[in-house]
Every structure is written in C-alpha cells, then in structure tokens.
C-alpha positions in Angstrom: -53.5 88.4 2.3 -56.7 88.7 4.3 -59.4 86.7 3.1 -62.8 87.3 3.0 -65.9 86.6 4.7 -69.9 87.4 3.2 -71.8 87.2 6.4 -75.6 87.5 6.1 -78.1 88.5 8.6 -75.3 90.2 10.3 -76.7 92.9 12.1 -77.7 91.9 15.1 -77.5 88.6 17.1 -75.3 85.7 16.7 -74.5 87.2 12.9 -73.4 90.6 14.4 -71.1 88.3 16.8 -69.7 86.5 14.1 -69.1 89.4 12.0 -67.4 91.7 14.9 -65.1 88.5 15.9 -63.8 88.0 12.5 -63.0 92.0 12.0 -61.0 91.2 15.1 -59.7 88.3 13.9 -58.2 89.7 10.2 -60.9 89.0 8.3 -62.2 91.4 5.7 -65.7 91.3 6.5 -68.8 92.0 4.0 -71.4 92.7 6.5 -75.5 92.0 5.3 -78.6 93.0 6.6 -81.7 94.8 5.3 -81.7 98.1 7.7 -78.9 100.2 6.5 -78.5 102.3 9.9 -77.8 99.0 11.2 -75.7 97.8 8.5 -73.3 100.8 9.1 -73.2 100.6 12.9 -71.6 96.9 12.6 -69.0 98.1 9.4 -68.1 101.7 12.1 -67.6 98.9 15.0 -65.5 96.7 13.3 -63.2 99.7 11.5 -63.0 101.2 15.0 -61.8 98.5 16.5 -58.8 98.1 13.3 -60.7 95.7 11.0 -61.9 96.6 7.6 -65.4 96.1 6.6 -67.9 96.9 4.0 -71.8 96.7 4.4 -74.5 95.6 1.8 -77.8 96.0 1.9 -79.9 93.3 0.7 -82.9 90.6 1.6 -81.4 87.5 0.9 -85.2 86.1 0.1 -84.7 88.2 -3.2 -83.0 86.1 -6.1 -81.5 89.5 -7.2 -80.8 91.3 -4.5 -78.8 88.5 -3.8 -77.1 88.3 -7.4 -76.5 92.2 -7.0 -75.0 92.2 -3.6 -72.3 89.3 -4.6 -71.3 90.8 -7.4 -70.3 94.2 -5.5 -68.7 92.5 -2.9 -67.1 90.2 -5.9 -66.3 93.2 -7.7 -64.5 95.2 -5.0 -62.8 92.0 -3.5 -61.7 89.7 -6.1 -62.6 86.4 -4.1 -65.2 85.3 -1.5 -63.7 82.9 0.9 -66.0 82.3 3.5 -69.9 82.3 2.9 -71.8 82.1 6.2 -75.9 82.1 6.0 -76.9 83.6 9.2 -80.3 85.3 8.2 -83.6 84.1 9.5 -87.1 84.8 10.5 -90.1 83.4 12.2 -93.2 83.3 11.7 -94.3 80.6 14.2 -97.9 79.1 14.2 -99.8 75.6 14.8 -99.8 74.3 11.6 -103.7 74.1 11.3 -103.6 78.2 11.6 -100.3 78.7 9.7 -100.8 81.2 6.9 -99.3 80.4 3.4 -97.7 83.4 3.5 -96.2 82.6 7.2 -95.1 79.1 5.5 -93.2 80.8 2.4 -91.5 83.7 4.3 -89.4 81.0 6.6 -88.8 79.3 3.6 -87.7 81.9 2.0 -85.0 83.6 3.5 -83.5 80.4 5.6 -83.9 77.8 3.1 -84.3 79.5 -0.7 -81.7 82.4 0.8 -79.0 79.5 1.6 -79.5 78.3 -1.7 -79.4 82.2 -3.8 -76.4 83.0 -1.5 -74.6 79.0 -2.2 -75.4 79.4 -5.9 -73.8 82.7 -6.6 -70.9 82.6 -4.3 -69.8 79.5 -5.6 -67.8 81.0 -8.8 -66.4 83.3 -7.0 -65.3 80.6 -4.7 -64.2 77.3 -6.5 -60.8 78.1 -8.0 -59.1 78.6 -4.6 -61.8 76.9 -2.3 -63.3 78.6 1.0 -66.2 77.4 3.5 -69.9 77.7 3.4 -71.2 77.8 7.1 -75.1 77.3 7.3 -77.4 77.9 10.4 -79.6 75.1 11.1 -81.6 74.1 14.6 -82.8 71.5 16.8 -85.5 72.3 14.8 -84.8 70.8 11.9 -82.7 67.8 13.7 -85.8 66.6 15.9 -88.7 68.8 15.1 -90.3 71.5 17.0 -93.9 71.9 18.0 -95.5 75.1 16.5 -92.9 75.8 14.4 -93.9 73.6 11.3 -92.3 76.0 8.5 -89.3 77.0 10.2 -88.3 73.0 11.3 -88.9 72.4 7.5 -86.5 74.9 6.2 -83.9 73.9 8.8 -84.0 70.4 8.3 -83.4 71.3 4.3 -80.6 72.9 5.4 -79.3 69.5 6.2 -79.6 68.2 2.6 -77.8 70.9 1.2 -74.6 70.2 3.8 -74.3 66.5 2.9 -75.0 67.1 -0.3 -72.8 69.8 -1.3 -70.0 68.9 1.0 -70.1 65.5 -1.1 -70.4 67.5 -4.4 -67.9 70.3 -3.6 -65.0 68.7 -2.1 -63.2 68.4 -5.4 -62.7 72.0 -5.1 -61.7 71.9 -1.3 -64.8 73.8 -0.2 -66.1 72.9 2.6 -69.7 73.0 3.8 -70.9 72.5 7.3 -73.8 73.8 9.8 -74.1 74.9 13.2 -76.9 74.8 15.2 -77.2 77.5 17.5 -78.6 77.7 21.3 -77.7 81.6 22.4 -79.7 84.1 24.1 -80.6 86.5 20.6 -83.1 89.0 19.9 -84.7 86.0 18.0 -84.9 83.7 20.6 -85.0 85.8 23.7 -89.5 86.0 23.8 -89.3 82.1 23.8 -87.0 81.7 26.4 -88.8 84.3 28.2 -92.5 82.7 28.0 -90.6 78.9 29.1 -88.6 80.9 31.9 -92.4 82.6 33.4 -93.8 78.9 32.7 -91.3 76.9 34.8 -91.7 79.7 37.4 -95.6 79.3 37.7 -95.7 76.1 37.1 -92.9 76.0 40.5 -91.0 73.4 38.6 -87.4 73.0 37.4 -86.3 75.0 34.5 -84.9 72.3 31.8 -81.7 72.4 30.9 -82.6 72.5 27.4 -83.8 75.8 27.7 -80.2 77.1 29.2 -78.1 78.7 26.6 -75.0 80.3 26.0 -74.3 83.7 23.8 -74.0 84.7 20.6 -70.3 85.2 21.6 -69.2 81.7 21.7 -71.0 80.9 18.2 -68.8 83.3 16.9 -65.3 82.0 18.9 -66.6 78.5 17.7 -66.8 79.9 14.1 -63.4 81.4 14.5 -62.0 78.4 15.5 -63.8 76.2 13.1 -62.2 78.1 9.9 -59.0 78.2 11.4 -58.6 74.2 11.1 -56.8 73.2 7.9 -58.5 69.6 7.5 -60.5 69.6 4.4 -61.9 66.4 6.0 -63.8 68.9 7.8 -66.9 68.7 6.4 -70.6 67.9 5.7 -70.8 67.7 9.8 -73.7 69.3 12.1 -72.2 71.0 14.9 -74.4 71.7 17.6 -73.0 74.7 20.1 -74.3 75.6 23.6 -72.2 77.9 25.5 -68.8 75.9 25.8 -70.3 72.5 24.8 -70.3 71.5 21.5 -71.9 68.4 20.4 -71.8 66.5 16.7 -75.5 65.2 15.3 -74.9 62.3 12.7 -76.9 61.2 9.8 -80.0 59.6 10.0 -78.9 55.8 10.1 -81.4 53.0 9.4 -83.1 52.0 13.1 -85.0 48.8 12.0 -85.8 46.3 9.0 -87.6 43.2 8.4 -88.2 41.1 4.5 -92.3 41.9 4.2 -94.7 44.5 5.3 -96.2 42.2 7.6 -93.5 40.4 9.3 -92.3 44.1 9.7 -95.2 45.6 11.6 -95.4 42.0 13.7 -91.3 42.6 14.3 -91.8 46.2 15.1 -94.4 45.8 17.4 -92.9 43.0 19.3 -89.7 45.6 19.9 -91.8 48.1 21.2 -93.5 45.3 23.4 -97.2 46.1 21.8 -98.3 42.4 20.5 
C-alpha cells in the first residue's frame, strides 16, 4: 500500500523537488501551496509521469486553513505518513528597521506553520507512526546578519525536533530537520548580490556560498525515509550538493563555581587578563 506524504510549500523550489521525487518514487503525494495554477501544474507533472497526486490550497500561516486542508487530505486518504514543512518566506531587514509586520510574517508561516501542520497531522499519524521532516537553516544554527526574524523562526525549529522526537518516539514517529543550501527561487537574489560582490571586490567566491540543487534535497529526502531505524531521529542534517553534514546540540563550552572566578577563568582562556 502506497503511503502518503503532505508536502507544504510544494510548488516551486526544493518543495516542488521533493514532491515530484516522491510521485516518482510511489508516494501518494498531497501537494500544498497557495497559487492554485501552480498547485495543479506540480499534481499534472507528477500524474504524467505515473504517480498519483492531489493538490490543496492553503497558507499554512492560517490556523484553519491548515485544520481544513488536513482533514481533506485525511478524509480522502485515511492516513498521513509523512509530514514535510517546506513553506517559507522572507522578509529580511536590519533589525533596527525590521517592521513588526516583517517579524510576524517569518514567524508565521516557518515557525507557527510547523507547529499548525505538527499539531493536526499528528492524529492522523500516531497509530501507525510516520516522519515529520522540518526545514531549518544555517540560519537558525549560527545566526545570520539581516535576517533577525527568519534566524529566530529557524532556530525554533530546532526545539520542536528535539523535543518532539523525544516526546513522539513512543509512537515510532520520527522528527528530524534538514537544512538546505540549493540554488531556489528563494535564495537565488542572495547568491546573486554575493556572486557580483566577490566579482567587484576581485576576490575569491567563498565556498559557503556554493550550493547544490533542490534535486539532491529531494534524493536525500528519498533516501532518508527509506531507512527503517526508528533511532533515526531528533538529528539536523545539513545538505549541500552531495555532502551532507550532521550539526549536534548545543553542548556546554565552559564553567566555573562563582560569577567572578568565572569571568577571571573566561578571560584568561581567551588570553584577555
């Protein structure tokens, strides 16, 4: 029996990838966006090519749009088996000129989205387990300069993976996160402006700036729900092209008994007495 797979944000980008791959890959695939044309260009694709597919309409920033569009799918499917939270937005500003409204709309569909699409998948997911897939960033694993509201709701991303993949285990879900570097229509004018940069600036493009495609997100996804270890879970996968690299939890760096033998100690290590 094919299982299923709600993929949001899946219109374009390394969503559409993702969605197209699974089609390919027996997957029946509920493909979301918010532009119907576009919703029903990625469902034609994927029936073309032999896979079955059916699209939904709705902005995952809306409590009940979201309630509405996993209840159809629910409804017409039976089970959800694989939830992956692709959608996202920026709105990218200094933080001394960000806008509340800037602030809240990154917020809301990448963090307050993961949670809306989490919280009503879940029953539809707990008696026979599944995987939750959530997009994160360096973003939110280092921070990001200019991009105050969007390395926030990325780095809450992280909470919810180690905390649900702690809390949901004893249903064999599991809950992980990738974070992405592909060539999108998202990322495309900043790697643009950095490539113009380097070029006046007649200096070496960095390597951090050379990514992969939205393709091999999608063949590491693939691959990723293919393994049968219910181990496999609460990690950060980072994915670059061919290279994929695992980020950790935070790990205590440096402690001392006292506030001030711990500023003396910590100044001493970083050679500043």
């Amino acid at each position: 029996m094919s299982k299923t797979a709600l993929i949001t944000g899946a219109t374009r980008g390394i969503g559409r990838s993702i969605a197209l791959h699974l089609g390919q890959s027996g997957y029946q695939v509920l493909v979301n966006g918010t532009k119907q044309v576009l919703i029903d260009e990625v469902v034609q694709e994927i029936r073309l090519a032999g896979g079955e597919a059916t699209g939904y309409g709705a902005n995952v920033a809306d409590s009940s749009a979201v309630t509405a569009m996993v209840d159809a799918a629910a409804g017409q499917y039976g089970e959800i088996d694989v939830l992956i939270h692709n959608a996202g937005n920026l709105r990218d500003q200094k933080c001394a000129h960000m806008t509340d409204d800037a602030w809240q709309s990154v917020l809301d569909v990448h963090l307050h989205g993961a949670f809306y699409c989490i919280s009503r998948v879940l029953p539809h997911m707990q008696t026979h387990g599944g995987d939750i897939l959530l997009m994160t960033s360096t973003a939110g694993l280092a921070g990001s300069v200019g991009q105050v509201n969007y390395s926030a709701a990325k780095a809450g991303i992280l909470g919810i993976v180690w905390t649900l993949a702690a809390e949901l285990r004893r249903h064999q879900i599991r809950v992980n996160a990738i974070s992405p570097a592909a060539l999108t229509d998202m990322t495309r004018p900043v790697i643009e402006h950095m490539t113009e940069k380097y070029s006046r600036l007649n200096e070496p493009f960095p390597d951090f700036w050379k990514v992969g495609h939205a393709d091999d997100i999608a063949r590491f996804v693939a691959g990723l729900l293919a393994q049968p270890d219910q181990d496999l879970t609460g990690e950060i996968f980072a994915i670059n092209g061919t290279k994929v690299t695992t980020w950790q939890k935070p790990e205590p760096a440096f402690s001392a008994d006292g506030v001030d033998r711990f500023f003396t100690a910590w100044l001493q290590q970083r050679g500043r007495n």
